[in-house]
C-alpha positions as CSV (number, residue, x, y, z in Angstrom):
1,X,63.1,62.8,106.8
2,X,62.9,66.0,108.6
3,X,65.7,66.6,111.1
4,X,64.2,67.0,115.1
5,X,62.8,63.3,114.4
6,X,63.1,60.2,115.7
7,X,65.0,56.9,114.1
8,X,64.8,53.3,115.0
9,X,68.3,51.3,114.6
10,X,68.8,47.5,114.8
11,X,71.6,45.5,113.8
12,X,71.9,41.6,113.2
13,X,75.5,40.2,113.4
14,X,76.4,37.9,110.8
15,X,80.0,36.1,110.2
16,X,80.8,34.4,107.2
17,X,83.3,32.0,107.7
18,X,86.2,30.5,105.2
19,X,87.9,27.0,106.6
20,X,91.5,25.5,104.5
21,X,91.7,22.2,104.3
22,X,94.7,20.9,105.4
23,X,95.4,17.7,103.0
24,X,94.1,19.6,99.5
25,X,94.9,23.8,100.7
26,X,91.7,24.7,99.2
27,X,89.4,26.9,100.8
28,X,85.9,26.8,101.5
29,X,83.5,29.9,102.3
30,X,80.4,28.4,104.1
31,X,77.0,31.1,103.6
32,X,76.6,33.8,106.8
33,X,75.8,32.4,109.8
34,X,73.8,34.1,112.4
35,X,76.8,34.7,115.3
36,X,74.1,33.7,117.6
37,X,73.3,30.2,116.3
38,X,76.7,28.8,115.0
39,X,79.4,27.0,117.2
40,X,82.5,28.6,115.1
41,X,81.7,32.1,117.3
42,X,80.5,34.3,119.9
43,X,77.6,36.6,119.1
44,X,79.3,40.1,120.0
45,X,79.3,41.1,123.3
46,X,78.6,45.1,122.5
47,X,77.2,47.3,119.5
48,X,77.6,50.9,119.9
49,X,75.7,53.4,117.8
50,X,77.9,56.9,117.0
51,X,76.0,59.8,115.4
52,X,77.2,62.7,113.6
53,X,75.7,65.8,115.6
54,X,78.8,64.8,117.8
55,X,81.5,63.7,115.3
56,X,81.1,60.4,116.0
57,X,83.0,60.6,119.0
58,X,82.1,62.3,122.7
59,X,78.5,60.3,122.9
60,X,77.1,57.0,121.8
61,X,74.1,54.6,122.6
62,X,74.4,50.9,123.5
63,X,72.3,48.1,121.8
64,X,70.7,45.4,123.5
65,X,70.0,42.1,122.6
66,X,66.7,41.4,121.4
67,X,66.2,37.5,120.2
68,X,68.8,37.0,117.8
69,X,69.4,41.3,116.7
70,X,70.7,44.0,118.3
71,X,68.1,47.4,119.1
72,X,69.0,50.5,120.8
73,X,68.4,51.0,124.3
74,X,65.3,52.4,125.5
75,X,65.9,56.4,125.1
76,X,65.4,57.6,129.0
77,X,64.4,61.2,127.0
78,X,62.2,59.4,124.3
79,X,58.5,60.4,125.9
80,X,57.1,56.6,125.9
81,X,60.9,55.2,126.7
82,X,61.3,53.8,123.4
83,X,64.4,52.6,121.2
84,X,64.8,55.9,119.7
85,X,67.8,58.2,118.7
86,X,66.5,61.7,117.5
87,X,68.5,63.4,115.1
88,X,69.1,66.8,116.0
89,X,66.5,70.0,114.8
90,X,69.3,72.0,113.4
91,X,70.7,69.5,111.2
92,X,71.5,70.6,107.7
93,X,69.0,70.5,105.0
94,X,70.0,68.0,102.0
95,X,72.6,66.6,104.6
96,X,73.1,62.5,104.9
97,X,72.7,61.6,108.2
98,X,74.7,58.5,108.5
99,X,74.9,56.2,111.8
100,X,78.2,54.3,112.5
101,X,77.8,51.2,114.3
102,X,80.5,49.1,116.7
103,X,80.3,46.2,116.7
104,X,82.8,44.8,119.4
105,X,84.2,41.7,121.6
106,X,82.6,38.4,119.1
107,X,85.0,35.8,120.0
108,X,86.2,32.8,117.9
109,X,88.5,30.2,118.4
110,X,91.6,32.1,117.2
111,X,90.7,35.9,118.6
112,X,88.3,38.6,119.0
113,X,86.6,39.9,116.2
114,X,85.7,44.2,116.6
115,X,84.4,45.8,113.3
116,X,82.8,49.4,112.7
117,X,80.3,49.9,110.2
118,X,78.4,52.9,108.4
119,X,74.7,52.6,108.3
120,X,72.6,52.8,105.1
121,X,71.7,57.3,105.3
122,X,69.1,59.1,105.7
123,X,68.8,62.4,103.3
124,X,67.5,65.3,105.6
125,X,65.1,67.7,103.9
126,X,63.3,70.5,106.4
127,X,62.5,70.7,110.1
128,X,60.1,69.2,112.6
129,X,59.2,73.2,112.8
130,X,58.1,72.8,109.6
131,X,55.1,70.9,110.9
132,X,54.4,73.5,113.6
133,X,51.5,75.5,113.7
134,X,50.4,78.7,115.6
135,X,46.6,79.6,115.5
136,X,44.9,82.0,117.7
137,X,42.2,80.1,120.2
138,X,38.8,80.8,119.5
């Protein structure tokens, strides 16, 4: 992708849970459940999305809740107000650009569960100048 663009997060929560039996001491690991549709947690109360034009600390955007995932808020500076994040026009070519999620304040029975996560990159090759064009009007 060409740095000065715009990218699209969304995150779905999932917890996979592992219960010991008291009588045998073995351990079960049930399959991931959706933190939104099981009784064993909380879905989490916040996601934060940290970027790396500011070290992935002095600014971040908030998810919202969509159904049963997590999407950015709408981007006030976006020009239709939409769930974007742009990445910055003087970001490095052949540079990963790498999101870090938060994902913080999912609750279950025996405390609060906060984890941070690194997105899946994206490799940035060229400029949206790239794509500009200046002809003279005829």
């Amino acid at each position: 992708m060409k740095s000065g663009y715009g990218v699209h997060a969304e995150v779905e929560p999932f917890i996979r849970i592992t219960m010991r039996h008291e009588g045998t001491g073995a351990n079960s690991t049930n399959s991931y459940f959706s933190a939104a549709s099981t009784n064993f947690a909380a879905a989490p109360q916040y996601i934060f999305a940290y970027f790396p034009e500011f070290n992935y600390a002095t600014y971040f955007r908030q998810f919202d809740q969509v159904n049963n995932r997590y999407e950015l808020r709408n981007n006030e500076f976006s020009t239709y107000n939409e769930r974007t994040h742009y990445t910055p026009w003087w970001f490095p070519d052949n540079a990963n650009y790498e999101i870090v999620a938060r994902s913080d304040f999912a609750y279950t029975p025996v405390g609060r569960l906060s984890v941070y996560g690194v997105s899946d990159w994206i490799l940035i090759e060229q400029n949206l100048m790239d794509d500009w064009r200046i002809s003279p009007v005829r």
